[in-house]
N, C-alpha and C positions, 0 to 999 in steps of 0.2 A: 772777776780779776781786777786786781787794782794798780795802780801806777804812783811813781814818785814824780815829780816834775821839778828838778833842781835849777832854781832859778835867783839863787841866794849873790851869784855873783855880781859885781861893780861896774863891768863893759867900760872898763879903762880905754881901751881903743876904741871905742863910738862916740869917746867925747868929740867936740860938747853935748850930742844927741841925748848920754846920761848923765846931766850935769842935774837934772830935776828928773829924771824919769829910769827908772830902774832899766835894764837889757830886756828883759820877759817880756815890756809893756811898750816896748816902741812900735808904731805902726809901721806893717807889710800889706801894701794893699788899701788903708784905711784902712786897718781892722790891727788890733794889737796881737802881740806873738800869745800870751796866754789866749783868747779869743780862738784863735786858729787852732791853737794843740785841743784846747777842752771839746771845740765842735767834731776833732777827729777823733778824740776819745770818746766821746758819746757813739759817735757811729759807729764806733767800735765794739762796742758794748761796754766800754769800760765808767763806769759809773760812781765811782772813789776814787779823788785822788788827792795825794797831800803835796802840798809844796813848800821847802824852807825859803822863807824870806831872811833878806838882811839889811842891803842896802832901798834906801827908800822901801823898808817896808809899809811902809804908811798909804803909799799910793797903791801897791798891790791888794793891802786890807779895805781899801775906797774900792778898788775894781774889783773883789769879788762879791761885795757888800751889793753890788748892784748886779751882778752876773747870773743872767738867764742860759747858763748853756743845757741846766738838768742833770749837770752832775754834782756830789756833794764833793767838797772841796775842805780840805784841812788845812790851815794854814800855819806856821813851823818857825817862830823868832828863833836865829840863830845871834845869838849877842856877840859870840865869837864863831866867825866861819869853821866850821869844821870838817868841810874837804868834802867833793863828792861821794866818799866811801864810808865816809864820817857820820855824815847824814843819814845813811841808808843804816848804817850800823844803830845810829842812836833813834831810829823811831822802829828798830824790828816789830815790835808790838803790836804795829797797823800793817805788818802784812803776817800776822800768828794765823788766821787762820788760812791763808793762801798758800795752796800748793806752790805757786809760780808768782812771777809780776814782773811790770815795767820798771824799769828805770830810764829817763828819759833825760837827756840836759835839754830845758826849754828855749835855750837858744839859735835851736835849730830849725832850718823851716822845710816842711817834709810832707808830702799828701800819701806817704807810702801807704801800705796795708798792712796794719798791724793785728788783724787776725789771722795770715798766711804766716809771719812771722813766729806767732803765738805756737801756731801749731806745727811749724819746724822745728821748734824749741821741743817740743811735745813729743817729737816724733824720731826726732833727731841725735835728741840731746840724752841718753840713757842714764846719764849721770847726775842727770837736770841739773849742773852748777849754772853753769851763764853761757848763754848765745848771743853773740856780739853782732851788732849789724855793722856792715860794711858797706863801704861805696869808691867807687873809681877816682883817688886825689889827684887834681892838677899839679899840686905841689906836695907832693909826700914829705919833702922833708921838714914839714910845718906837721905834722898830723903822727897819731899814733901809728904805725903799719905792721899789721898779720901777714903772717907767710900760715898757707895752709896745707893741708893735703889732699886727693884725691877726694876723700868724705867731707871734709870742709873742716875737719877737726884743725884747729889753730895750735900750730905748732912752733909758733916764732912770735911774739910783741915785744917792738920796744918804741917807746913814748921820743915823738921829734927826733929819727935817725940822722947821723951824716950822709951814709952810705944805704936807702931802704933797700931792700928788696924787694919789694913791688911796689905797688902803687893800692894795695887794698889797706884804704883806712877807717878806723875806728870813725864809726856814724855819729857817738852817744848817744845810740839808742840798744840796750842790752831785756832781755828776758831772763833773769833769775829764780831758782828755787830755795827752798829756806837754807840749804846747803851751801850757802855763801857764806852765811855770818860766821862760820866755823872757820873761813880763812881770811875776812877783813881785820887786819893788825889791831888789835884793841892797844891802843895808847892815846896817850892827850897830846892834843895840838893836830894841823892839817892834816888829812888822812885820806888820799888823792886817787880812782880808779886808777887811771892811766898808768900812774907810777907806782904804786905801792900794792894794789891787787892783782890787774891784769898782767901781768910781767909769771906770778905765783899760780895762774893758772892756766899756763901754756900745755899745752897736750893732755888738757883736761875740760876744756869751751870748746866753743863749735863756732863758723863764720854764717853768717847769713848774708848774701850781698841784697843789698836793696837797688829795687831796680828802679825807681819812682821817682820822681824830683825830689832832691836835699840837698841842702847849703847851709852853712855853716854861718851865721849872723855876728860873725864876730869883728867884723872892719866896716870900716865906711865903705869902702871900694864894691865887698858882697854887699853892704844893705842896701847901697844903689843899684846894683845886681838885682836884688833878689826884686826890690820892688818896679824894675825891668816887666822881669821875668815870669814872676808868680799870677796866677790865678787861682781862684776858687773855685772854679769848678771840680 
C-alpha cells in the first residue's frame, strides 16, 4: 500500500517558525513532523511514499537525502501549487497499480493506527471511493464538518460552516481507491479536497473517527500544544 504525504504548503500562520523551514519539517518533540509520519508509516507497513514539495523545497530534498526511516520516498516539485486534490490527480500513475492508499496532509500529528483504518476502508467502504478520518473539533467552525449516518456513511460536508452540525471533523487523513480520479475536477489552477471533492462525494464516503492523538499543526498556539503534549511512545 502506498501513501501521498502533501506537505507542499507555506505554514503562513507558524511564521516566523517557516520563515526558513518549510511546515513538514518543524520540530514536535526534537524530531521533525516528516520524521514522525515516515516512522508511522513504516510500522505500518507502508513503504512508498511520495510527497509534493514547494515551498523550501530545498530543505526537505536535504532531509530526505539523509533519511534513515526504510522507506522509499519520491519527492514531487510543484512550481505552481496545485491544491490537495490537484496533486493526488496529477501523480495517479504512482498509485496504478494500488487497489487503495493514503492520502495524508503532513501537517498533522497523529500516533493513530493506520492499518485498522486501512481495513475499514476495506471493509466498510463497498464502493471503495474515499474513507475520511474524523476526530472530535474543539472549534468546528474552523474545520471541515461530516454529519453521518447510523453506518458511518457521510451524508453531509461542508468546508469551515457558520452553523456546523456537529463537531465530527475532517482528520486529513482519507483511504482512497482508484475510483476517485473519476470525480477529482480536472482543470488548471488550485484544485482543493475540502472544497472541490469532498462536498461531490457525500452519500457515497464512509467516516472513520480516529480515536488516537491528532492535532492539527497549523498555529503557533497548537504547535506549542502539541510539543506539550506529544510523545513517542
Amino acid at each position: 500500500m502506498k501513501a501521498v504525504l502533501l506537505a507542499a504548503g507555506k505554514g503562513t500562520r507558524l511564521r516566523p517558525l517557516t520563515d526558513s523551514v518549510p511546515k513538514c519539517l518543524i520540530p514536535i518533540g526534537g524530531e521533525p513532523m516528516l520524521t514522525i509520519w515516515l516512522r508511522l508509516l513504516k510500522k505500518h507497513g507502508i513503504e512508498e511514499v511520495l510527497i509534493n514539495t514547494h515551498y523550501h523545497a530545498e530543505r526537505v530534498d536535504d532531509f530526505l537525502a539523509s533519511d534513515d526511516s526504510g522507506v522509499k520516498v519520491k519527492a514531487v516539485y510543484e512550481e505552481e501549487l496545485l491544491g490537495s486534490a490537484g496533486t493526488v490527480l496529477a501523480n495517479r500513475d504512482f498509485f496504478r497499480d494500488e487497489k487503495d492508499f493514503f492520502i495524508i496532509y503532513a501537517d498533522n500529528l497523529t500516533n493513530m493506527n493506520i492499518t485498522k483504518m486501512a481495513k475499514f476502508h476495506r471493509c466498510n467502504n463497498k464502493k471503495g471511493l474515499l474513507t475520511m478520518g474524523l476526530h472530535r473539533a474543539t472549534n468546528p467552525q474552523a474545520c471541515g464538518i461530516a454529519g453521518t449516518d447510523k453506518d458511518g456513511l457521510i451524508t453531509s460536508f461542508v468546508e469551515k460552516p457558520e452553523h456546523p452540525e456537529s463537531n465530527l471533523a475532517n482528520a486529513g487523513v482519507y483511504v482512497a481507491g482508484q475510483e476517485i480520479f473519476d470525480y477529482i475536477p480536472q482543470r488548471k489552477g488550485v484544485v482543493d479536497l475540502g472544497f472541490d471533492l469532498l462536498p461531490i462525494l457525500v452519500n457515497k464516503m464512509y467516516g472513520y473517527e480516529i480515536e488516537e492523538y491528532l492535532l492539527d499543526i497549523g498555529t503557533l498556539d497548537n504547535y506549542e500544544r502539541a510539543n506539550k503534549e506529544w510523545s513517542n511512545e
